[in-house]
C-alpha positions as CSV (number, residue, x, y, z in Angstrom):
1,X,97.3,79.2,106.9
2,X,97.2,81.6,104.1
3,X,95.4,82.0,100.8
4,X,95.3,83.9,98.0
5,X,91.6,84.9,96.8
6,X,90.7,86.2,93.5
7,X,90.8,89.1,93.5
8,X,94.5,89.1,94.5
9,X,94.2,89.9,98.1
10,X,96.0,87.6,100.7
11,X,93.9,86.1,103.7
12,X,95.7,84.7,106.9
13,X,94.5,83.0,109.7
14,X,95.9,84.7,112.8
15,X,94.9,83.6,116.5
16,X,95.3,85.9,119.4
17,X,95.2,85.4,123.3
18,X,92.7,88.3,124.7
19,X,94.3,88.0,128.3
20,X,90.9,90.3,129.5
21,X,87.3,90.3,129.1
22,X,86.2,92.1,126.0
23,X,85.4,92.0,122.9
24,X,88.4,92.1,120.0
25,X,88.6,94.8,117.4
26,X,91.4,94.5,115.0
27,X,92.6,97.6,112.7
28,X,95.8,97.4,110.0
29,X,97.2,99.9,107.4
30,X,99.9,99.4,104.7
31,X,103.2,101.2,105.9
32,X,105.0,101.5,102.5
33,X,102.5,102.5,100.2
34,X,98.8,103.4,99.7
35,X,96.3,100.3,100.1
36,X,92.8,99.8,101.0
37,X,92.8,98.9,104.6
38,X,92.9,95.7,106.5
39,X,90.1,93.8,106.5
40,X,89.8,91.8,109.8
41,X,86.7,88.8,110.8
42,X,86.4,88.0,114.2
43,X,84.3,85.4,114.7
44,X,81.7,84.7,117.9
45,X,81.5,81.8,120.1
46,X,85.0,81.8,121.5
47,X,83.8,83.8,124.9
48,X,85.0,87.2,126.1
49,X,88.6,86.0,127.3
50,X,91.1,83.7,126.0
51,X,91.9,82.2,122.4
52,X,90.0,83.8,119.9
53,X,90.8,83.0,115.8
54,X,90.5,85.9,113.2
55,X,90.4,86.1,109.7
56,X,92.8,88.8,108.1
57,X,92.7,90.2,104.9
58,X,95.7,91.9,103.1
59,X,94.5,94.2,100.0
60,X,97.9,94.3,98.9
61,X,101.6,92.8,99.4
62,X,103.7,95.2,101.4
63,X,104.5,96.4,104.8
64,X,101.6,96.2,107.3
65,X,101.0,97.6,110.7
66,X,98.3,95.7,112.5
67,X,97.0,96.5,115.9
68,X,94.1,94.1,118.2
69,X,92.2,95.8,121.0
70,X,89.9,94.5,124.0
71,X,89.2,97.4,125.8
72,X,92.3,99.7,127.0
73,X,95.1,97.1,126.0
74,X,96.3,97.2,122.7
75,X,99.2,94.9,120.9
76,X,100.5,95.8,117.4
77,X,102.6,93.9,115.2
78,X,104.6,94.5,111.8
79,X,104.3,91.8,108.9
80,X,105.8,92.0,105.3
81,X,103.1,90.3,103.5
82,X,103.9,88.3,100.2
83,X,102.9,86.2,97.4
84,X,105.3,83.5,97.1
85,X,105.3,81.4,93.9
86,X,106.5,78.4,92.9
């Protein structure tokens, strides 16, 4: 799911699979242009392995490098973020 808030940033529910205990820190920057960065919620209750939803924020449309860590493992992804209208 995605959304489009006010003030013209683009939220996206994004669920990730923490395969080791630890607590998940999430990071993103806009590759293509300046932007504010990423802002990510990762919400408590899901445990310290396993599924755990986020909440991710996109200042801006563009080209964004995102990156999840739980302790020494890492996974980063690319995503062109944009406003589709109809």
């Amino acid at each position: 799911m995605a959304a489009i808030n006010a003030d013209g940033s683009i939220a996206a529910k994004v669920g990730w699979w923490r395969g080791m205990s630890g607590t998940l820190v999430i990071s993103g920057r806009r590759l293509d242009g300046g932007a504010p960065p990423l802002r990510a919620d990762v919400p408590e209750g899901y445990g310290s392995q396993g599924f755990q939803p986020t909440g991710l924020t996109f200042p801006t449309t563009g080209c964004w490098e995102v990156t999840g860590k739980v302790g020494d493992a890492e996974l980063t992804f690319v995503v062109t973020v944009s406003k589709i209208t109809t």
